[in-house]
C-alpha positions in Angstrom: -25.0 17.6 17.9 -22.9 15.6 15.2 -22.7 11.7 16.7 -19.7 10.1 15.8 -18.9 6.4 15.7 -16.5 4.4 18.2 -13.6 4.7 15.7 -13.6 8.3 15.1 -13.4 9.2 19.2 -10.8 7.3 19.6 -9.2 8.6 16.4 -9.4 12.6 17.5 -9.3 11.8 21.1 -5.6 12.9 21.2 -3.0 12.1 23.7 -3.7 12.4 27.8 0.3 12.3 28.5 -0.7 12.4 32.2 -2.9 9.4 31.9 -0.7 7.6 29.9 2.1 8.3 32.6 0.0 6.7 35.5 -0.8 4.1 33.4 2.7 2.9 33.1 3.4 4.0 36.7 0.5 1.5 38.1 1.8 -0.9 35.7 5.6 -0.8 37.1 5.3 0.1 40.5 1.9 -1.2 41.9 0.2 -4.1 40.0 1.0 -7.3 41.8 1.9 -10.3 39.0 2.7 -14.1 39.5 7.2 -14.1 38.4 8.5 -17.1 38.6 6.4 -18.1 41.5 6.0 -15.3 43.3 3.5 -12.4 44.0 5.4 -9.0 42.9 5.8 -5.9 41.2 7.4 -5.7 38.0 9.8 -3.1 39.9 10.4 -5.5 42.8 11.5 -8.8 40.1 13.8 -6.0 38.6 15.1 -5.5 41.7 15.8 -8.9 42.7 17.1 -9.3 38.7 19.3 -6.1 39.5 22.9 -8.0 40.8 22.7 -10.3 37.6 22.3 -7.5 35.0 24.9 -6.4 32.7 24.6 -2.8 32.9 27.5 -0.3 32.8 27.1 0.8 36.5 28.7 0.6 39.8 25.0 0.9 41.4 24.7 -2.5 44.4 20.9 -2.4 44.0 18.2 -0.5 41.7 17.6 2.0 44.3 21.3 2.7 44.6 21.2 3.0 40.3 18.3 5.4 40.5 19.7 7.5 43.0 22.6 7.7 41.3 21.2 9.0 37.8 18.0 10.7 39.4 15.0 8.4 38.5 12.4 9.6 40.6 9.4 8.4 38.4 7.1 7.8 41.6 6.7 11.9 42.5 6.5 13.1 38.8 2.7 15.1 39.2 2.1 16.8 35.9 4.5 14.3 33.7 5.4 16.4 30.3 5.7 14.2 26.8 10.1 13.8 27.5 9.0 12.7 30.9 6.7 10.1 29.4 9.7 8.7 27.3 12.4 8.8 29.5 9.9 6.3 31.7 9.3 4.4 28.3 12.7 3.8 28.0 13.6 3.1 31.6 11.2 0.4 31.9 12.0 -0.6 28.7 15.6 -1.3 29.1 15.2 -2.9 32.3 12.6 -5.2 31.5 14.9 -6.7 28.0 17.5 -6.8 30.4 16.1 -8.8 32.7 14.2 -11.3 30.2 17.7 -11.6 28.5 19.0 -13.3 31.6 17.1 -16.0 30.5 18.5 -17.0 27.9 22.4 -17.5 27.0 24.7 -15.8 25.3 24.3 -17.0 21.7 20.8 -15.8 21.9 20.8 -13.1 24.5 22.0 -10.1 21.8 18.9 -11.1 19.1 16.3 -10.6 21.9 14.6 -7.0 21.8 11.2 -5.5 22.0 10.1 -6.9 19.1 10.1 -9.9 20.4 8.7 -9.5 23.9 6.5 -12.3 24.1 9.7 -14.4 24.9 9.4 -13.3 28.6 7.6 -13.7 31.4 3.9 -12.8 31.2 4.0 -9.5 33.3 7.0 -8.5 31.7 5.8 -9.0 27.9 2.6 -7.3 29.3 4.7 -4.1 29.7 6.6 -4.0 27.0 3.4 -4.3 24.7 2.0 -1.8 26.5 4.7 0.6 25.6 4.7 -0.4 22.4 1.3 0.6 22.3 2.1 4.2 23.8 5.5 5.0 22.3 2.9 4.0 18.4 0.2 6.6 20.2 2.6 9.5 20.8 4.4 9.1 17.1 7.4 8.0 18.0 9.6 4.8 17.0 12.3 2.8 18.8 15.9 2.4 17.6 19.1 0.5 19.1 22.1 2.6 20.1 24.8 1.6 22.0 23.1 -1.8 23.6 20.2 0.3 24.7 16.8 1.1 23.4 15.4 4.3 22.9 12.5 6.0 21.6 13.0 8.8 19.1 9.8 11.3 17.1 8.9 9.5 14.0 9.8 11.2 11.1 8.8 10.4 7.9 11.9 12.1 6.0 14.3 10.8 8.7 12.8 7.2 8.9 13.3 7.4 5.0 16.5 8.2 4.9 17.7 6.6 7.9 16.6 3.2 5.4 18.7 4.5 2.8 22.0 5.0 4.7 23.9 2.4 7.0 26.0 2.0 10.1 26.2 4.7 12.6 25.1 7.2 10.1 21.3 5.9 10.2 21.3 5.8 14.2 22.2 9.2 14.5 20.1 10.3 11.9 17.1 9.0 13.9 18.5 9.9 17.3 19.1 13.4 16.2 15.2 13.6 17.3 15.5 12.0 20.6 13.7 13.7 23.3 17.4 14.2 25.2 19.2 16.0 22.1 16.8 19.1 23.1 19.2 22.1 23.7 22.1 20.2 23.2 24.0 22.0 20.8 27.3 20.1 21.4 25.4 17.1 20.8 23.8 18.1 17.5 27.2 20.0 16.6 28.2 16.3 16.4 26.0 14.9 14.7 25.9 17.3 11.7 29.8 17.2 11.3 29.4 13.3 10.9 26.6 14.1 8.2 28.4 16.6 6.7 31.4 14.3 6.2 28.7 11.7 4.7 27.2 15.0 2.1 30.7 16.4 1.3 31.7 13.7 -1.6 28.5 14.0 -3.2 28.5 17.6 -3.1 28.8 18.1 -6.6 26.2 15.0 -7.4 23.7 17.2 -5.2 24.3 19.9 -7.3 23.6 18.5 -10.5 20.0 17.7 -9.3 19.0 20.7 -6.8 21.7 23.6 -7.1 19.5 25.3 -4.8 19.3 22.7 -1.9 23.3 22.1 -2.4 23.9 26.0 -1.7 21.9 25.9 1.1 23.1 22.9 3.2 26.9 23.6 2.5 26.1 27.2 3.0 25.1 26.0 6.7 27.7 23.6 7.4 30.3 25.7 6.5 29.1 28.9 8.4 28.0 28.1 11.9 30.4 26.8 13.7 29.5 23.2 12.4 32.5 22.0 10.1 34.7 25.0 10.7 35.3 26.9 13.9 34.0 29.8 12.8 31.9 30.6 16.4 32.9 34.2 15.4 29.9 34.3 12.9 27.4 33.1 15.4 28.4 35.2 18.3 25.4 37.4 17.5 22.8 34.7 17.6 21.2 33.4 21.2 21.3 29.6 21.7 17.6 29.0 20.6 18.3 30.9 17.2 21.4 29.0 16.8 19.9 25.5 17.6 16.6 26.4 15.0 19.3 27.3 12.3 20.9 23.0 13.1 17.6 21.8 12.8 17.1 23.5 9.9 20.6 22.2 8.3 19.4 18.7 9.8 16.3 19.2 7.7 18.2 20.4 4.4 20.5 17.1 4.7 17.6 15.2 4.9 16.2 16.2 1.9 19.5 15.9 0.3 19.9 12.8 1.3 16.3 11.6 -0.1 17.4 13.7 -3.1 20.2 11.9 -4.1 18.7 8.3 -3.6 15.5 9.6 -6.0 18.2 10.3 -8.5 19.8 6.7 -8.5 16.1 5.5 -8.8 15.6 7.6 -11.6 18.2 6.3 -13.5 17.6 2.8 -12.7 13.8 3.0 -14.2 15.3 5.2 -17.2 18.0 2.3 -18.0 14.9 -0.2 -18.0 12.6 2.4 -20.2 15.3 2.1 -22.8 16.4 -1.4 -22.5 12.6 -2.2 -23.3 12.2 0.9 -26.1 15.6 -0.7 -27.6 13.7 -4.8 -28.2 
């Protein structure tokens, strides 16, 4: 029997997303803390919090607001990895929320999950515990909308999403949030914004990857994503139509990369010759 060292079990022991589900469950619902003088849940001071909380809901109390958009965390029995982040988030969200009451305005918009620690004990408690599940399971957290969310982290899409800026980068890491699944309206959206961001530099792409360029605009322009051309993809089922968007999602990634290895290029090539020309 090969032994192997404390590191390397915890290493290849994997994810338990059922474990990992209860964990957060016992961590929300049933461990009593000390808030602000009192003996509670971390659900029940959200509760109490709930009145005070900016969010875009008609909801009177939290068990009004989960009624209303179908939270029903408590009788989840074999939780699946989207279940696991939808929790994340939920608890999440709630938590910044409440810790932001705290402070005031000027400050209120700066706090996030970074910097948890600014809360309440059991609440900071949380938060690094997610932190520590949402790093286990791959994924990464972005901002959209006021929200937080936790999206698969992707090396080519984390890279590019660096590159690019505004709304562009959010969607190009939300394109792999666990809720875009199936959504082909959704992701229909998303690639028309990235093809407007491609189209100008069409013939740039071209000049470095002819290939990659005939490919992506060949995409774009025949799947109902630029053009309403649904007539071409009548034929295909909704699973064959949503692999071919993820595959055009993928090609603009590259592209994207592409095109920002090329400017690097030509920075380090202006150098080499500045130096060659001393």
């Amino acid at each position: 029997m090969v032994r192997r060292n404390f590191a390397e079990i915890i290493e290849e022991s994997g994810v338990n997303v059922p474990l990992e589900y209860r964990r957060l469950k016992n961590l929300f619902y049933e461990i009593k803390w000390f808030i602000n003088g009192k003996e509670q849940t971390i659900r029940t001071y959200i509760s109490r919090k709930f009145p005070y909380l900016p969010l875009n809901t008609t909801a009177l109390t939290l068990s009004d607001f989960d009624e209303e958009y179908r939270f029903n965390f408590q009788i989840i029995e074999n939780p699946s990895l989207d279940a696991l982040i939808l929790f994340c988030e939920y608890c999440t969200n709630m938590c910044l929320e409440c810790g932001r009451l705290m402070y005031d305005s000027s400050v209120r918009k700066s706090v996030n999950l970074s910097n948890h620690f600014l809360f309440p004990q059991a609440v900071s408690k949380i938060l690094h515990h997610i932190v520590k599940v949402i790093e286990k399971v791959g994924y990464t957290d972005i901002e959209y909308n006021g929200y937080t969310l936790f999206v698969e982290k992707s090396a080519a899409a984390v890279s590019a999403s660096e590159i690019l800026e505004g709304q562009i980068s959010i969607e190009t890491l939300r394109y792999n949030h666990h809720s875009m699944k199936g959504d082909l309206v959704a992701k229909r959206k998303m690639l028309v914004l990235m093809a407007d961001w491609i189209e100008p530099k069409e013939k740039e792409l071209a000049e470095v990857d002819k290939r990659l360029k005939t490919n992506l605009f060949y995409n774009l322009n025949n799947f109902n994503i630029r053009h309403n051309n649904s007539d071409k993809t009548a034929h295909l089922t909704e699973e064959e139509l949503e692999e071919i968007y993820d595959d055009t999602y993928q090609l603009w990634l590259l592209a994207v990369l592409t095109l920002d290895n090329r400017e690097r290029q030509k920075k380090y090539e202006e150098m080499r010759k500045e130096s060659s020309g001393k």
